[in-house]
N, C-alpha and C positions, 0 to 999 in steps of 0.2 A: 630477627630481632628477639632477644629474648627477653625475660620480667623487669629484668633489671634495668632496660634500657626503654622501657615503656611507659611513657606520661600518667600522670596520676589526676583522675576528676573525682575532686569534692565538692558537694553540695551542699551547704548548709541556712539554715530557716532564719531570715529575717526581717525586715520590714519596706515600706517604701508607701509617701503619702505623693499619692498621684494628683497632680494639678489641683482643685482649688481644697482638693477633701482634708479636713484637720485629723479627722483620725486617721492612722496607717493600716493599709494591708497588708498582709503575712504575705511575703516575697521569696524569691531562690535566689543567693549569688552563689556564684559559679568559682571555685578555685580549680586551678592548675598545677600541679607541681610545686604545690602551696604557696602558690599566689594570685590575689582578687582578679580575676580575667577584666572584669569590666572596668577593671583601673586600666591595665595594658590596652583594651579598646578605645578607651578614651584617649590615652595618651598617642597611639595610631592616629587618631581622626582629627586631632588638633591640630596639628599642619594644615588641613586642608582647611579646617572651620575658620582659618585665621584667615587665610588666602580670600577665602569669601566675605571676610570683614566679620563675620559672627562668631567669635569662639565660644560662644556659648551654647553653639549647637553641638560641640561635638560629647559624645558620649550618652549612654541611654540608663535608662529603669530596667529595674526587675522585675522577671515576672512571676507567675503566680507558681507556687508548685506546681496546679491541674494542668496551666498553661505548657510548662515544662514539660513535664510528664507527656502529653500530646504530641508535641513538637519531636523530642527521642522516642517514645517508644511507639506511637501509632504512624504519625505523618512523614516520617523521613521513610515508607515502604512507597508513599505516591509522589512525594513531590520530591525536586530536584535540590535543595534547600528548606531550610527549617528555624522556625525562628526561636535564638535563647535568650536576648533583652528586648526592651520593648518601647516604647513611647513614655513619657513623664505624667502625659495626659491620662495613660490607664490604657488607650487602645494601643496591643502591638504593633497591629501594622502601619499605624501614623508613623513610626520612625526604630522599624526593627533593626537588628541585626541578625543575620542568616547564614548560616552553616551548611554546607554540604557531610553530608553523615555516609559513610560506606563500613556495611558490617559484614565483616568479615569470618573464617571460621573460629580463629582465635582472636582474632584484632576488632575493633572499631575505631576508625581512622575521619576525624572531624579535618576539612580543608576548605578552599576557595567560600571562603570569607567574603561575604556583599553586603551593601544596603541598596535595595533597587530604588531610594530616593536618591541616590548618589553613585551613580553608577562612574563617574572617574573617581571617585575616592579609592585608593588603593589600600588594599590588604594585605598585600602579599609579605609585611613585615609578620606579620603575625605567624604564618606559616602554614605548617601541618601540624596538627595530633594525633600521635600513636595510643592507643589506648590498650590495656587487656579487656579482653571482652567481657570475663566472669565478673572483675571487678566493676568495670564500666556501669552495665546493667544490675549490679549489686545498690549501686548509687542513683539510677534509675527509679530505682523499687522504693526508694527510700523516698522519692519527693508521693509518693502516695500516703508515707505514714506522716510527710509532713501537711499534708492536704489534713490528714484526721486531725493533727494535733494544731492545728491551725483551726478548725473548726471547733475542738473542744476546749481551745483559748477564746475563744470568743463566747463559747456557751457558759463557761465556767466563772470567767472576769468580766464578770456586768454589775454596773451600778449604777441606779437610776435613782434619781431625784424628782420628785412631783412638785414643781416649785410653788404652786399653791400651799401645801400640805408640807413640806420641807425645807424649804428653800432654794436656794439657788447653788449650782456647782458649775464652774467651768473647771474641763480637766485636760489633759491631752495625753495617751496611751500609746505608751512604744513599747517595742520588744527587745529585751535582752538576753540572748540568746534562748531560754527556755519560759525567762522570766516574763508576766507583762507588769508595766513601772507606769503608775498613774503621777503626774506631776500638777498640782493642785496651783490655780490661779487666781482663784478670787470665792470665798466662799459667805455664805449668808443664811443664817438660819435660824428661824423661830424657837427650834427646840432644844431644851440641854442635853437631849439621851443623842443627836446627831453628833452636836459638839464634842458632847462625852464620849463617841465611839473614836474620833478625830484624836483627839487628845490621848489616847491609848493607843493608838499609831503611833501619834509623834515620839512619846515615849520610849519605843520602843526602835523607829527610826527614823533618821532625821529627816524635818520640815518638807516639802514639796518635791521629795521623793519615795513614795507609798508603793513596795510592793504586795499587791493582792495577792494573797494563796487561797482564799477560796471566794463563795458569792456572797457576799453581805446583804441583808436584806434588814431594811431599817425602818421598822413601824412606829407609832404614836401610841 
């Protein structure tokens, strides 16, 4: 098999809020040959979800980069399968999905597709993937820098409110692709200098969609 005839994974950083949490965590989905895999999983497992009367089991979450990162580059040396989506709830192995990983001298070849909660659900549509190796583990390496920048999205984009002292904020924080996007729901505040920071937002971008570029910090 040569370059050209060898599937292409991309990874890239984006969010996912796990069972009851309003804020999101920074997640991996997984593309193929530039397409969302975990669309194609889903659409797999829906036959069977339906058959059981549930279709709303079929398909899963994303998981974390560290998670990822685990699963490829340490655990597919011990174990027979390796988990790349995860549960809604936050824990993987409530409702994984698992790959068999074989690396090879130039190849990494992902095959025999399971959930061992659903051991007749069939996979076998899904296939095989042929991978290059150099590139493969190129994309591997990457969900590390996405762990950092997932960490320095969280230390960077904080805004805290002391509602005695400030008032009140409800907000809800999602990621867009690089961006994090605060979406403003209800605000209340005793002081003009908060209002007056708001209002210089708004200004600049429209109403209850506030991107953060850096940490705001808002005294009395």
């Amino acid at each position: 098999m040569n370059s050209a005839e060898k599937d292409l994974i991309e990874f890239r950083l984006t969010s996912y809020c796990y069972g009851p949490d309003k804020f999101p965590t920074l997640t991996v989905e997984i593309y193929i040959n530039g397409e969302n895999f975990r669309d194609k999983v889903r659409d797999v497992e829906r036959p069977f979800a339906e058959a059981e009367g549930n279709p709303g089991i079929a398909g899963h979450a994303t998981i974390t980069p560290k998670e990822l990162y685990e699963s490829l580059h340490n655990d597919y040396l011990e174990f027979d399968s390796v988990s790349i989506f995860g549960c809604g709830c936050g824990v993987v192995d409530c409702w994984p999905l698992d790959v068999a990983v074989d690396v090879g001298i130039k190849t990494v070849t992902w095959y025999g597709f399971n959930m061992y909660h659903r051991e007749k659900w069939d996979y076998a549509e899904l296939g095989k993937f042929v991978f290059d190796k150099q590139q493969y583990f190129r994309e591997v390496d990457k969900l590390l820098i996405f762990e950092k920048q997932g960490l320095d999205i969280y230390k960077n984009f904080q805004v805290a409110f002391e509602p005695q002292k400030y008032g009140w904020i409800k907000m809800y924080m999602s990621l867009e692709g690089t961006r994090c996007v605060a979406n403003l729901s209800y605000l209340f505040s005793p002081f003009d200098g908060l209002l007056n920071l708001l209002n210089v937002w708004n200004r600049a971008i429209p109403p209850r969609n506030l991107t953060l570029t850096k940490k705001v910090a808002v005294r009395t």
